[in-house]
C-alpha positions as CSV (number, residue, x, y, z in Angstrom):
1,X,0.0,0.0,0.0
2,X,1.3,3.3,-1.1
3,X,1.2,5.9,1.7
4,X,1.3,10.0,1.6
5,X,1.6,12.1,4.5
6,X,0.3,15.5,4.2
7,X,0.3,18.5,7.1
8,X,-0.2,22.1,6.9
9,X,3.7,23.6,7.1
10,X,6.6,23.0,8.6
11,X,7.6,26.6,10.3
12,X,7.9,25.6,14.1
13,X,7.9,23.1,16.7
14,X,4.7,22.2,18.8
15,X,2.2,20.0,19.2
16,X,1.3,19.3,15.8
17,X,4.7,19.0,14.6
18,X,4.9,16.1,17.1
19,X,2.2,14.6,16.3
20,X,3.7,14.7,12.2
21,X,7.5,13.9,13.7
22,X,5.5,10.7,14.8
23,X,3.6,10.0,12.0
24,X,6.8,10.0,10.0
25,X,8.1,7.4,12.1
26,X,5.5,5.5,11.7
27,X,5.5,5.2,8.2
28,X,9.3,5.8,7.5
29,X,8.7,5.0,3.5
30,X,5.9,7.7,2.9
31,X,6.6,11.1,1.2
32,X,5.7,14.2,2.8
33,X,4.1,17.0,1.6
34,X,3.1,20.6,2.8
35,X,2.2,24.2,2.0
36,X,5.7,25.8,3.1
37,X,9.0,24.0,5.2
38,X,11.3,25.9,7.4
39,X,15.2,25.4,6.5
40,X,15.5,23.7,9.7
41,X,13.1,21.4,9.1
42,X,14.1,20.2,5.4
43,X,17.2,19.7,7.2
44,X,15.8,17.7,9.9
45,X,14.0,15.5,6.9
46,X,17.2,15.1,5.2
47,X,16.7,11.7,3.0
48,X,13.7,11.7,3.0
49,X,11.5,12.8,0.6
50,X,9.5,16.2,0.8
51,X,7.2,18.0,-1.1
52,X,6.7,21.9,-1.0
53,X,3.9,24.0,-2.9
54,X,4.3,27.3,-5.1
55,X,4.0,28.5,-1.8
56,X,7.5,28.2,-0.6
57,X,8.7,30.4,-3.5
58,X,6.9,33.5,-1.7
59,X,8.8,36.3,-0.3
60,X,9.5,35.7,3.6
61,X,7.0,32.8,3.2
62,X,8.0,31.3,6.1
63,X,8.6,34.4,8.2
64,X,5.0,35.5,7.3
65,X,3.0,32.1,6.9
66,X,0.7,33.2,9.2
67,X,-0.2,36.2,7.4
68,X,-0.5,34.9,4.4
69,X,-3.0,32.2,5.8
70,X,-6.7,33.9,5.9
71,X,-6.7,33.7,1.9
72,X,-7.2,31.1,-0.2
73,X,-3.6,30.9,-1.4
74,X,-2.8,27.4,0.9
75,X,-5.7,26.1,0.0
76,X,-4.5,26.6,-4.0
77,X,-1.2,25.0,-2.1
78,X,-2.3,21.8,-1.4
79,X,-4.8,21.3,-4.2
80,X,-1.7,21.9,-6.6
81,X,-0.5,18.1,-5.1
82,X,-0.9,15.4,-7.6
83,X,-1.6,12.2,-5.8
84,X,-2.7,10.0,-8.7
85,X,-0.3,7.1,-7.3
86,X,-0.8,6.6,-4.1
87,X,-3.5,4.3,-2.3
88,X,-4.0,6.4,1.0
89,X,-2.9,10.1,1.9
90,X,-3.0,10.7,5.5
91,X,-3.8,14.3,6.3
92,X,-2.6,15.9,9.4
93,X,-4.5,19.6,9.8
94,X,-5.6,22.4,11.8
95,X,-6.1,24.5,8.5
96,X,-6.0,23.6,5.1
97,X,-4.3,20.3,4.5
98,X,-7.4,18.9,4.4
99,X,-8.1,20.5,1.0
100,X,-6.3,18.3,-1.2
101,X,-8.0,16.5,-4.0
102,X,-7.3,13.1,-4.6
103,X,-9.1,10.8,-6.7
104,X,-11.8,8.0,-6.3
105,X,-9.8,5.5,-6.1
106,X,-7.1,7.1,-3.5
107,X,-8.7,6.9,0.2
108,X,-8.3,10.4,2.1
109,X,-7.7,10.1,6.0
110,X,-7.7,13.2,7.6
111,X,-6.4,13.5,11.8
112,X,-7.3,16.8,13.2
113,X,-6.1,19.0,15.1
114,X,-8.8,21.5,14.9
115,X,-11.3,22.7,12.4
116,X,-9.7,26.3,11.1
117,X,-10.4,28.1,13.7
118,X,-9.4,31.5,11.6
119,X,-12.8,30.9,9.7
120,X,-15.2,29.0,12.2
121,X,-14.1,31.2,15.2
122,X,-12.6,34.1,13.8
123,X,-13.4,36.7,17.1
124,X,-11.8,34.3,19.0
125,X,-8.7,33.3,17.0
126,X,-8.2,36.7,16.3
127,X,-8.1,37.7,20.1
128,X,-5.7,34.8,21.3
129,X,-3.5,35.4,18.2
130,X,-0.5,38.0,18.6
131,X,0.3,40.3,15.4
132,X,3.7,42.5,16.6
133,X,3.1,45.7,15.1
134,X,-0.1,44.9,13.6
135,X,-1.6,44.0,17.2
136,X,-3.7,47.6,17.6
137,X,-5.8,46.7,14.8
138,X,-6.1,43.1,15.7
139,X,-9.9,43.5,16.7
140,X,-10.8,44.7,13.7
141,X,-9.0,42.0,11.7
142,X,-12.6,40.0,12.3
143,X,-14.9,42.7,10.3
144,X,-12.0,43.5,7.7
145,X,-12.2,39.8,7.2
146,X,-15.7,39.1,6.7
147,X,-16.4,38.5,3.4
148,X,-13.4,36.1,2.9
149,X,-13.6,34.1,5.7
150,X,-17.2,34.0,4.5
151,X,-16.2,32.7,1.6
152,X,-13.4,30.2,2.7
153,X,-16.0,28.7,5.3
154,X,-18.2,27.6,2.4
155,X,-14.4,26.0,1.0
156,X,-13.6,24.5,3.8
157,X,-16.7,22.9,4.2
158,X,-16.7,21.6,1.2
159,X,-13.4,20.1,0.8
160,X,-14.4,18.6,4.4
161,X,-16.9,16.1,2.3
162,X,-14.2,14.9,0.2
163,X,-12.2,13.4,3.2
164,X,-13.3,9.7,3.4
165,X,-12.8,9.4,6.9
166,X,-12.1,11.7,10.1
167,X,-10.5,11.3,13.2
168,X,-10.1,13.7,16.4
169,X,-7.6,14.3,18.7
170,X,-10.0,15.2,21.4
171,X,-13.8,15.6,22.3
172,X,-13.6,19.2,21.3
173,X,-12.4,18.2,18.2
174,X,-15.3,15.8,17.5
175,X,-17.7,17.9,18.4
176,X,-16.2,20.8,16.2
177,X,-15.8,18.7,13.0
178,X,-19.6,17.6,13.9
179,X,-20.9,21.1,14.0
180,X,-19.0,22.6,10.8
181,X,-18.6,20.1,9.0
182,X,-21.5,17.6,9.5
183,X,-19.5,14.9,9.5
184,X,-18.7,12.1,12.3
185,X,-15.1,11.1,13.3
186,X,-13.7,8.8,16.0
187,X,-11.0,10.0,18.6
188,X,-7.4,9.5,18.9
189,X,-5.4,11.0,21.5
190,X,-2.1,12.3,21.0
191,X,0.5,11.5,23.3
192,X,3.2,13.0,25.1
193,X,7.3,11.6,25.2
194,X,7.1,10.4,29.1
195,X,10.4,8.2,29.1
196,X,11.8,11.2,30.7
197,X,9.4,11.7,33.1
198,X,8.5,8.3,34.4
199,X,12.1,7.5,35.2
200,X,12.0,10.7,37.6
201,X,11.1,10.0,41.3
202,X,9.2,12.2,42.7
203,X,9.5,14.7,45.9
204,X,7.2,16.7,48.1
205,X,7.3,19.7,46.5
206,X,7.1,23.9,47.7
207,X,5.9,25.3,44.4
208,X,3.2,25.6,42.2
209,X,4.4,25.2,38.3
210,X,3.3,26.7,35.4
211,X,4.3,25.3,32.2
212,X,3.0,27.1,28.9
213,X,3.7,29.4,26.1
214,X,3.3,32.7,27.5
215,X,0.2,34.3,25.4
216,X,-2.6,36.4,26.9
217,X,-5.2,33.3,25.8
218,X,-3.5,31.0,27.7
219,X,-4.7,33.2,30.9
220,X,-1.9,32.4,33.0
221,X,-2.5,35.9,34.2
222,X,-4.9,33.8,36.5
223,X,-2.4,31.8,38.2
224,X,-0.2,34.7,38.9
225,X,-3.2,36.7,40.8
226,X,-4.3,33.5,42.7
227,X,-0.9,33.0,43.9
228,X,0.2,36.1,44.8
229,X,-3.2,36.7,46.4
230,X,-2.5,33.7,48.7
231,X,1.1,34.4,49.1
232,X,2.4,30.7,47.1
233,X,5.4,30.2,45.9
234,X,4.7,30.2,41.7
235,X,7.7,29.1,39.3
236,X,6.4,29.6,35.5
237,X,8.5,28.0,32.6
238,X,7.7,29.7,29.2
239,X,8.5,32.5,26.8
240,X,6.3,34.7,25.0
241,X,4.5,38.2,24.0
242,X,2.7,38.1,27.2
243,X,5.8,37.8,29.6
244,X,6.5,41.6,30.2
245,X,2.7,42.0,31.3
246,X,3.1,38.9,33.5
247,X,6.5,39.9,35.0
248,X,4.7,43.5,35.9
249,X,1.4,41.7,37.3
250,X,3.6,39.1,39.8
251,X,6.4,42.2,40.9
252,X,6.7,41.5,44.7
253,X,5.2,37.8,44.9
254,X,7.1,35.1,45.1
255,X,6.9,34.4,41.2
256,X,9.6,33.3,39.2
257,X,10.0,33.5,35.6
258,X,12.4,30.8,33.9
259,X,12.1,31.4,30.7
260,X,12.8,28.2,28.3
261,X,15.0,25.5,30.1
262,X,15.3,22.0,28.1
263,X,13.7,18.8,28.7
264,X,15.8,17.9,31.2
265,X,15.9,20.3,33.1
266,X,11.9,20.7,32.9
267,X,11.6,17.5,34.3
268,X,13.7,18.2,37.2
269,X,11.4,21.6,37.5
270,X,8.6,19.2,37.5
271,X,9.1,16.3,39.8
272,X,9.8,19.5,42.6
273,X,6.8,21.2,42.4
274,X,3.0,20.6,44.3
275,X,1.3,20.6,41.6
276,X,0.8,22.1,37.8
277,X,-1.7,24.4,37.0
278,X,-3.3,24.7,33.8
279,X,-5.1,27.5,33.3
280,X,-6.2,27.6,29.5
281,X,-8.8,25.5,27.6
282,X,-6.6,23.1,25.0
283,X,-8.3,21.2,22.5
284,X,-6.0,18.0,24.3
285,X,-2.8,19.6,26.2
286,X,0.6,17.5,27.0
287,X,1.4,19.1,29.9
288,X,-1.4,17.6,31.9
289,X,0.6,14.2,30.9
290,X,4.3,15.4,31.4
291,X,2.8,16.5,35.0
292,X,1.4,13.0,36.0
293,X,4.5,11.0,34.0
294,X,6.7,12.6,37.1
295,X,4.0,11.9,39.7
296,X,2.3,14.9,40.3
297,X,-1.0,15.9,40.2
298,X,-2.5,18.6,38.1
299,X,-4.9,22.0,38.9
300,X,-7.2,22.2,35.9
301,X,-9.7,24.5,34.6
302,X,-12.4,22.2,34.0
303,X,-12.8,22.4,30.1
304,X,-11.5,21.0,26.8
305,X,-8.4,18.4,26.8
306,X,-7.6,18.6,30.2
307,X,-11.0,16.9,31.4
308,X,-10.3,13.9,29.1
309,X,-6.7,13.4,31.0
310,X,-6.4,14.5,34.7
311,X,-8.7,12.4,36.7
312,X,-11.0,14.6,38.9
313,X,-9.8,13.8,42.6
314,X,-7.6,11.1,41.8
315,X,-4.9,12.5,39.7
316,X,-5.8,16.6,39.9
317,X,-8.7,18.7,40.7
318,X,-10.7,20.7,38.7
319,X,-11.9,24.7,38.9
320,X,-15.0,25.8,37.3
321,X,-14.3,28.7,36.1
322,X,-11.4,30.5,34.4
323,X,-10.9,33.4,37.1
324,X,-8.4,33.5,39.5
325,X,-10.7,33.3,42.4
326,X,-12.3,30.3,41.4
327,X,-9.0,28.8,41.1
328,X,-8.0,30.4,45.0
329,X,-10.6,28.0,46.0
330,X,-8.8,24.8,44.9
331,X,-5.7,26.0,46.1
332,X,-6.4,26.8,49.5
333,X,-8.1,23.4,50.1
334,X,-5.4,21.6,48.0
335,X,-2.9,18.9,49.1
336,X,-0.6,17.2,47.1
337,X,-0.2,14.3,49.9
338,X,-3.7,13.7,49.0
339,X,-2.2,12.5,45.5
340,X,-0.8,9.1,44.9
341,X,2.1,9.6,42.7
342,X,2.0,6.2,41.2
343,X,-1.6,6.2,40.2
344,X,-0.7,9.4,38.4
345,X,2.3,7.6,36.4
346,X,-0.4,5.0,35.1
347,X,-2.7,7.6,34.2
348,X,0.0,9.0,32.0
349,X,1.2,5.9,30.6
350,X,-2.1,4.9,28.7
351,X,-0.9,8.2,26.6
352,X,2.2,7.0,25.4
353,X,3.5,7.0,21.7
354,X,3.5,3.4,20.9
355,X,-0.2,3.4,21.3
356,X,-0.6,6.1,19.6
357,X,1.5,5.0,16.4
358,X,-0.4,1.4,16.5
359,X,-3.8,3.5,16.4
360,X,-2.2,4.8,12.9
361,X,-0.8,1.2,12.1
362,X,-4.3,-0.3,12.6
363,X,-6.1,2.8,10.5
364,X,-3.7,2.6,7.5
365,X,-3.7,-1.4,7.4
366,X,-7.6,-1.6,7.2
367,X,-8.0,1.3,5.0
């Protein structure tokens, strides 16, 4: 069986590009394609064979991907692929690599990350999303928008009934691909590297840990008021537009900022603390995982990904609602001895990457 592998661009590391570093693995014979590939990343793919669009010969295409991406020209990307000889393409998107056409006899498997939230939930997106200079005129990207997100709704839509079969990284997900797209999908989670972690023992800790990319969605803005408000030691690992702010919010608690540290040391970081918080909705979230893979239990706000991970009680505790003082209320009741660390391990181990990549196996093989 012939295999493609197809995913929306290759410009950073995160979730996604995890999720498609493991895919690759998985099928270590299938070509990839994509809109637009970072230098870094053609390198890291060195031997094996990649596909870029018309795209990549754009001025500062990869420096401005994201601005090029409310128009249609991505979705022009990934229809431009020819994939006349494969059997199945296997579609990893968040955007627009769903829109390629294959033909009746190729199958189209799409895993998503999330419907295009640029189009479906355009106040929203454009609210979470940080533009550098272009960020006082951010609220009205929505309105100056409207008639092409209009239009590339009714797009995406419709290349959404081309894809012979779905599948969701999370409940969110599934419901989202439901409501836009009218179509049903079954759920994979993602998974989180835990190696790392598990190997680490565990030890009371005298900290509260956030771990996060520092954006104003991400509302971590919460866990700096409910900690200093209670006068708990916070450490927060993470860089991003929304440090400053937070550095200026926390001046005078006991909050420390540690910018990036590696893997490693992260770990270390981890196995230390009381307890992570996690104060955003995630359509799934790996730090939940990384959290309970070194033992320790996890603060939630109860909504999206995290609910689907962090046992209520058992390996974390959930807050209601995304303010800080609904969050003060978990904390002051909170005890980590209350935790065991090894039923949090097990919790993290059923999210491991061998059963995610057999999920694949199993979907390619009886395709």
């Amino acid at each position: 069986m012939k295999l493609a592998i197809v995913c929306d661009d290759l410009v950073q590391y995160g979730g996604a590009e995890k999720v498609f570093e493991a895919v690759a693995e998985t099928f270590p014979e299938a070509p990839v394609y994509t809109a637009v590939a970072s230098k870094e990343w053609l390198k890291r793919l060195k031997g094996r064979k990649v596909t870029t669009s018309f795209f990549q010969k754009f001025p500062f295409s990869v420096k401005l991907n994201r601005y090029y991406a409310p128009f249609f020209l991505h979705s022009l990307a990934f229809e431009s692929f020819d994939f006349s000889d494969f059997d199945v393409v296997l579609s990893l998107s968040s955007r627009y690599a769903h829109h390629i056409v294959t033909k009746p006899q190729t199958k189209h498997i799409c895993y998503m990350h999330s419907p295009g939230r640029m189009f479906w939930e355009p106040f929203d997106y454009f609210e979470k999303e940080n533009y550098g200079i272009l960020k006082p005129i951010k609220k009205l990207a929505p309105w100056f928008l409207k008639y092409p997100l209009s239009y590339l709704r009714v797009l995406d839509y419709n290349k959404a009934q081309k894809v012979d079969k779905f599948y969701a990284n999370s409940e969110i997900t599934k419901a989202r691909i439901k409501k836009y797209y009218k179509k049903d999908s079954e759920i994979i989670h993602p998974f989180a590297n835990l190696d790392l972690f598990l190997n680490l023992e565990p030890k009371e800790g005298d900290y509260y840990l956030v771990l996060t990319r520092l954006s104003p969605w991400k509302r971590v803005d919460i866990a700096v008021q409910a900690c200093s408000s209670l006068n708990l030691p916070l450490k927060i690992i993470g860089e991003g537009p929304d440090r400053k702010r937070l550095e200026s919010m926390a001046a005078g608690a006991s909050c420390e900022f540690l910018g990036y540290i590696d893997d490693e040391e992260k770990a270390k970081v981890i196995a230390g603390c009381k307890a992570i918080i996690i104060t955003q909705k995630e359509d799934f979230g790996i730090v939940p995982l990384e959290a309970m893979a070194c033992g320790k239990p996890v603060i939630a706000y109860g909504a999206g990904g995290s609910t689907e991970t962090v046992l209520d009680g058992l390996t974390g505790r959930f807050f209601g609602e995304q303010t800080s003082e609904s969050l003060e209320k978990v904390l002051k009741i909170f005890n980590e001895r209350n935790y065991d660390s090894d039923k949090c391990k097990k919790r993290a181990r059923e999210f491991n990457k061998e059963r995610f990549q057999e999920s694949l196996k199993n979907i390619i093989m009886y395709t």
